[in-house]
LOKOL-847306 format. One record per residue (C-alpha): residue number from 1; x, y, z. Coordinates in steps of 0.001 Angstrom, whole numbers, plus 500000, padded with zeros to 6 digits. Layout:
REM residues N
ATOM     k     east    north       up
ATOM   NUM        X        Y        Z
...
This chain:
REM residues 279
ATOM     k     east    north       up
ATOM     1   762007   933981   434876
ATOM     2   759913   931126   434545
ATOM     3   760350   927749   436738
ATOM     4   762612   925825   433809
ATOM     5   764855   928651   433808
ATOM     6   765029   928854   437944
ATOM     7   765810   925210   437765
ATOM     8   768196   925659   434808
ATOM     9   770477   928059   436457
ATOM    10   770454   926527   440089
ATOM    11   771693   923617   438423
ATOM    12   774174   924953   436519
ATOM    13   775276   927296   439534
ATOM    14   774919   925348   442029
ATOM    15   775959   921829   440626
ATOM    16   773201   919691   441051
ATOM    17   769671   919080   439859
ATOM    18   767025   920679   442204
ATOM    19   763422   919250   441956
ATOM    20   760315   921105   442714
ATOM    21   758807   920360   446216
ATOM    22   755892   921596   446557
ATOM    23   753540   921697   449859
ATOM    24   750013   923457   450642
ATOM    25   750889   926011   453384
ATOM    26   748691   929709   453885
ATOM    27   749856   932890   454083
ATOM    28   748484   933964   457519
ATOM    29   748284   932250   460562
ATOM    30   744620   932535   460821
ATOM    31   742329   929587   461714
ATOM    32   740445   929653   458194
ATOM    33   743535   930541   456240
ATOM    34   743366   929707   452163
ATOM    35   745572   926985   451185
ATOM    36   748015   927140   447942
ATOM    37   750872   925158   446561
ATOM    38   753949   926509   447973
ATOM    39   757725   925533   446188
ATOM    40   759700   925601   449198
ATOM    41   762547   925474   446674
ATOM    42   761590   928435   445306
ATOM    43   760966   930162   448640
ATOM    44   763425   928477   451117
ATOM    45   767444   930407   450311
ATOM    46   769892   927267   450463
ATOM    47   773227   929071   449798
ATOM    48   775492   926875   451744
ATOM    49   777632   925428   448619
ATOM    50   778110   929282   447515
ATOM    51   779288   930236   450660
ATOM    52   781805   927211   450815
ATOM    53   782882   929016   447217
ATOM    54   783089   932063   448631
ATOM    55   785321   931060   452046
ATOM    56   787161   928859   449430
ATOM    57   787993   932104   447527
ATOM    58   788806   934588   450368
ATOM    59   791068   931961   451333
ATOM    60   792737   931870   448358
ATOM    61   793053   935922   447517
ATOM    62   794633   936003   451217
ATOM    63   797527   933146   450458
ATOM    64   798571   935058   447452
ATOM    65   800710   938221   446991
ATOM    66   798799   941584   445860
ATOM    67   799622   941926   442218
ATOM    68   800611   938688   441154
ATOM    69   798662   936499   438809
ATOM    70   797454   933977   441437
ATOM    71   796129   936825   442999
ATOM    72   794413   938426   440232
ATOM    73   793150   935077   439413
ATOM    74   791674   934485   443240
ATOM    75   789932   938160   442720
ATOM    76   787830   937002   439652
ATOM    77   786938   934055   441220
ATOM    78   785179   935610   443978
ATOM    79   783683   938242   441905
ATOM    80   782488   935100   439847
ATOM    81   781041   933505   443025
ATOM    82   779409   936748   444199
ATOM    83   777280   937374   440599
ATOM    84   776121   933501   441085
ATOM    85   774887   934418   444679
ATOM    86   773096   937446   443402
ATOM    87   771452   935607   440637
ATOM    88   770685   932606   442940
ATOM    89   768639   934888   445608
ATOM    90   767118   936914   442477
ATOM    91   766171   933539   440923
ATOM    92   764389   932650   444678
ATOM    93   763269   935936   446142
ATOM    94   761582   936279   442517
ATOM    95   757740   934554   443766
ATOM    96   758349   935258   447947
ATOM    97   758674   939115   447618
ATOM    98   755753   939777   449589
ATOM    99   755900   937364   452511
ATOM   100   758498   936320   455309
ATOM   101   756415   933010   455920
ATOM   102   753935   931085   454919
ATOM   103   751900   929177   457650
ATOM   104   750912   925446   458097
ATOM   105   747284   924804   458391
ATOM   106   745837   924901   462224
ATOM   107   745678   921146   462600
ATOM   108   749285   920550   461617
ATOM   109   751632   920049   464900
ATOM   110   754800   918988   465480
ATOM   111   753824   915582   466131
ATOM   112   752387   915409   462719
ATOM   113   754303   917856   460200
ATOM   114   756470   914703   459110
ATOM   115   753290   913232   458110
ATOM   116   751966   916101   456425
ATOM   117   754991   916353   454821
ATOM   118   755516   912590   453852
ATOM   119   752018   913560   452133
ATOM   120   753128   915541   449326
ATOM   121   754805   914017   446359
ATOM   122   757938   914837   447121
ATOM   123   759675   911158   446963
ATOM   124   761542   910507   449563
ATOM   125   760530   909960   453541
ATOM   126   761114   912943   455577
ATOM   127   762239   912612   459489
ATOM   128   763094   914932   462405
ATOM   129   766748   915017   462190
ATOM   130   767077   917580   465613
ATOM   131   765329   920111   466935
ATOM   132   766068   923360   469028
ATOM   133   764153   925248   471362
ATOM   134   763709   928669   471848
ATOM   135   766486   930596   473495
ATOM   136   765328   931672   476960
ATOM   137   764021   935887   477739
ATOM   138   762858   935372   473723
ATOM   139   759551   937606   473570
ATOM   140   756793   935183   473932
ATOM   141   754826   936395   471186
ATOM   142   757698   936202   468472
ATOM   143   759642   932935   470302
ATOM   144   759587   929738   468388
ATOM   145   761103   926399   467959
ATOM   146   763263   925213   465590
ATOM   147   762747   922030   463707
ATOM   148   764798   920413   461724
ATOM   149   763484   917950   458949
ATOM   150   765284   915985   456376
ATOM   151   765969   912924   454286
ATOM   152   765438   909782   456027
ATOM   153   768877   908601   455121
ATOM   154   770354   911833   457401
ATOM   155   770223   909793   460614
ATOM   156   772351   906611   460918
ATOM   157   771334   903113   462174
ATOM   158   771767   902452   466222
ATOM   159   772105   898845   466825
ATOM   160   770752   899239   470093
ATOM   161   772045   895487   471257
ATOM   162   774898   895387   473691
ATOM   163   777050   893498   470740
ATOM   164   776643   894882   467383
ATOM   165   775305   892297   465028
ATOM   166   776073   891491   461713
ATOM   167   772442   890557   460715
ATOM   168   770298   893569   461161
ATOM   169   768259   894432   457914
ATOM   170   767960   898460   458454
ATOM   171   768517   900055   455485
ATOM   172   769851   903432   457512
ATOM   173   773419   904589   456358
ATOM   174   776342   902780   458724
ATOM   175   778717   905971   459001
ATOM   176   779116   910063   458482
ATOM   177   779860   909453   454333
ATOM   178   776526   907702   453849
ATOM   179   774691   909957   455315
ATOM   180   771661   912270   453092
ATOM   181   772418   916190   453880
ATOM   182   769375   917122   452686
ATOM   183   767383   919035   455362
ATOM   184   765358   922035   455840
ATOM   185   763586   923917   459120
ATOM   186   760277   924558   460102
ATOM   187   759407   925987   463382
ATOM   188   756913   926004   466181
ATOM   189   755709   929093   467807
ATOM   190   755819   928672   471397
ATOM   191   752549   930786   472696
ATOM   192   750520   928719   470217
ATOM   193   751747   925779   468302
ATOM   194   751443   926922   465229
ATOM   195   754050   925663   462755
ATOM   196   755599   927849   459824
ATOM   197   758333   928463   457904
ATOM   198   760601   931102   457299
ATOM   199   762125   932630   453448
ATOM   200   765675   932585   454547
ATOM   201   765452   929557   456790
ATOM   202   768715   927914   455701
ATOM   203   768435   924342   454260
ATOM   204   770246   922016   451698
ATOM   205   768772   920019   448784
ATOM   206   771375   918032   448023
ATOM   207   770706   914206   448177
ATOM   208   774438   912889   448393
ATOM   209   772856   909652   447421
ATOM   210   769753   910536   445429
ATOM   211   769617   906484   444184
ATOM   212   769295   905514   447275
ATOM   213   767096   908550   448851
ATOM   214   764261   908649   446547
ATOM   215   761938   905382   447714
ATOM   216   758540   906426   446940
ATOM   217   756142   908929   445074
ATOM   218   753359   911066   446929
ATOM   219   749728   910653   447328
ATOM   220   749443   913932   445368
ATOM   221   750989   912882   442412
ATOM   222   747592   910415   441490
ATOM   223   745104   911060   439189
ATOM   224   741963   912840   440867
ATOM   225   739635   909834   440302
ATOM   226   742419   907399   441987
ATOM   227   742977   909830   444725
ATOM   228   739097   910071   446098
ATOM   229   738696   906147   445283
ATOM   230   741639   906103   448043
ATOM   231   740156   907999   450319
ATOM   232   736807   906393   450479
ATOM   233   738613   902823   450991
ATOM   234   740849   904529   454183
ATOM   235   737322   905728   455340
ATOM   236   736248   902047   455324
ATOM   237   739061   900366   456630
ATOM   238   740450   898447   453555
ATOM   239   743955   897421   454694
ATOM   240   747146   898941   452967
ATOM   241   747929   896278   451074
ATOM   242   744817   896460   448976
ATOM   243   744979   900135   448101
ATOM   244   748808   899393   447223
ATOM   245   747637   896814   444582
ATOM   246   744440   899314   443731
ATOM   247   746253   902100   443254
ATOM   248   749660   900166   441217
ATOM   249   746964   898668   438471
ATOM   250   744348   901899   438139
ATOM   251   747609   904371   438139
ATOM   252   750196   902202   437585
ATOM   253   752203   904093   440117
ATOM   254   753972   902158   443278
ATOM   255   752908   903850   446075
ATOM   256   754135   903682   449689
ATOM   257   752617   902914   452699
ATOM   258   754472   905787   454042
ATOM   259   752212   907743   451630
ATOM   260   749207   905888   452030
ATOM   261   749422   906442   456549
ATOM   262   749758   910089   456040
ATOM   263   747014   910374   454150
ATOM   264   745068   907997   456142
ATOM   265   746203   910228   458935
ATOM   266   744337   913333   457628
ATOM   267   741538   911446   456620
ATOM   268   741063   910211   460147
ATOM   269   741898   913767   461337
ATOM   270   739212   915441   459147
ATOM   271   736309   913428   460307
ATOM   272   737478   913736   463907
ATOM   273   737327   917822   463539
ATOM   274   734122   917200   461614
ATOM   275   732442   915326   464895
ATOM   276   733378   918335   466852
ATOM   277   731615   920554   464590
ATOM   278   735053   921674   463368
ATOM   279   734276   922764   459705
């Protein structure tokens, strides 16, 4: 089952389009690990609208009377909703047979995953929604922290003046209905730092509002001779603005200064690690 067909049938089971979101994660934790492109769509399991079916079902074969057509009716459905979970976890579990999690490099934290994140062409700006930490007695070796990222249109706007005004220009969504679900979790081990994720983490790609949600598109997604000519002009200090306008006429693609910090971010990071003799 190739990627078209994975998308084909999520769609169709799962009633809405899912994109591919791709980030460059290892598959051990050690400190020269080999990066590769990881689809956390492929790899995450985000079953929550199936299990809404399934409640919605149970619900329903309980109501009705043993023998009757409702009944009957209720007991297809759910056998219905059980062959689309089965094909849904097939359709994931497919490419992530052989490993439970796949590792963020070393010099990703959780004070810069959203950035590393916000990196990848993904388009749309990612934010901590909430975060949990590890339950208490949890063996230190195996404890972690749970982090939850998502759509920056999950968390709503705080007028933090003591009488709400009429004027503010944040774009954040007002109330609960306006409000992106999208979100998925990424955790820090406690003994080390080291930030991962799990297959079976839980998460939902649904952008209630995708008009609104998607804003901008990755650094990854420009050509390779755009890309380094970006890079050299965050390693000289050209301002933002300039490598907007740079990168909008050479690519013709709008890119965001959301993108263009992150990967300013690693840039400064790398050449940091590099005067310490980090390779």
């Amino acid at each position: 089952m190739d990627q078209s067909q994975v998308n084909e049938l999520l769609a169709d089971d799962l009633c809405f389009n899912v994109s591919v979101f791709r980030l460059q994660l290892c598959r051990t934790d050690s400190s020269d690990c080999e990066l590769e492109d990881v689809d956390l769509v492929q790899f995450l399991v985000c079953q929550e609208k199936l299990d809404e079916e399934l409640e919605d079902s149970d619900k329903k074969i309980a109501a009705s009377i043993p023998g009757s057509d409702e009944h009957d009716a209720a007991v297809k459905e759910k056998k219905a909703v059980t062959n689309k979970i089965f094909r849904y976890k097939r359709a994931h579990f497919k490419q992530a047979l052989d490993t439970d999690r796949y590792y963020f490099p070393p010099s990703v934290t959780r004070d810069n995953v959203v950035q590393y994140v916000n990196d990848a062409a993904i388009g749309f700006d990612v934010v901590v929604l909430r975060s949990q930490k590890a339950k208490k007695g949890a063996n230190s070796k195996d404890a972690s922290n749970k982090i939850e990222l998502g759509c920056s249109r999950g968390t709503k706007h705080r007028d933090r003046s003591a009488k709400r005004s009429t004027n503010s220009t944040s774009t954040k969504p007002r109330t609960n209905a306006d409000l992106c679900r999208q979100q998925f979790p990424v955790y820090e081990r406690v003994h080390d730092g080291r930030m991962f994720i799990r297959r079976n983490g839980g998460c939902s790609w649904r952008h209630n509002h995708p008009n609104e949600c998607y804003v901008h598109t990755g650094v990854r997604a420009l050509p390779d001779e755009t890309r380094e000519k970006v890079v050299e002009l965050l390693r000289r200090g050209v301002p933002t603005s300039s490598i907007k306008e740079l990168v909008d006429v050479e690519a013709g693609i709008e890119l965001s200064s959301t993108a263009i910090n992150a990967l300013k971010y690693r840039v400064e990071l790398s050449a940091s690690n590099k005067g310490k003799g980090v390779p």
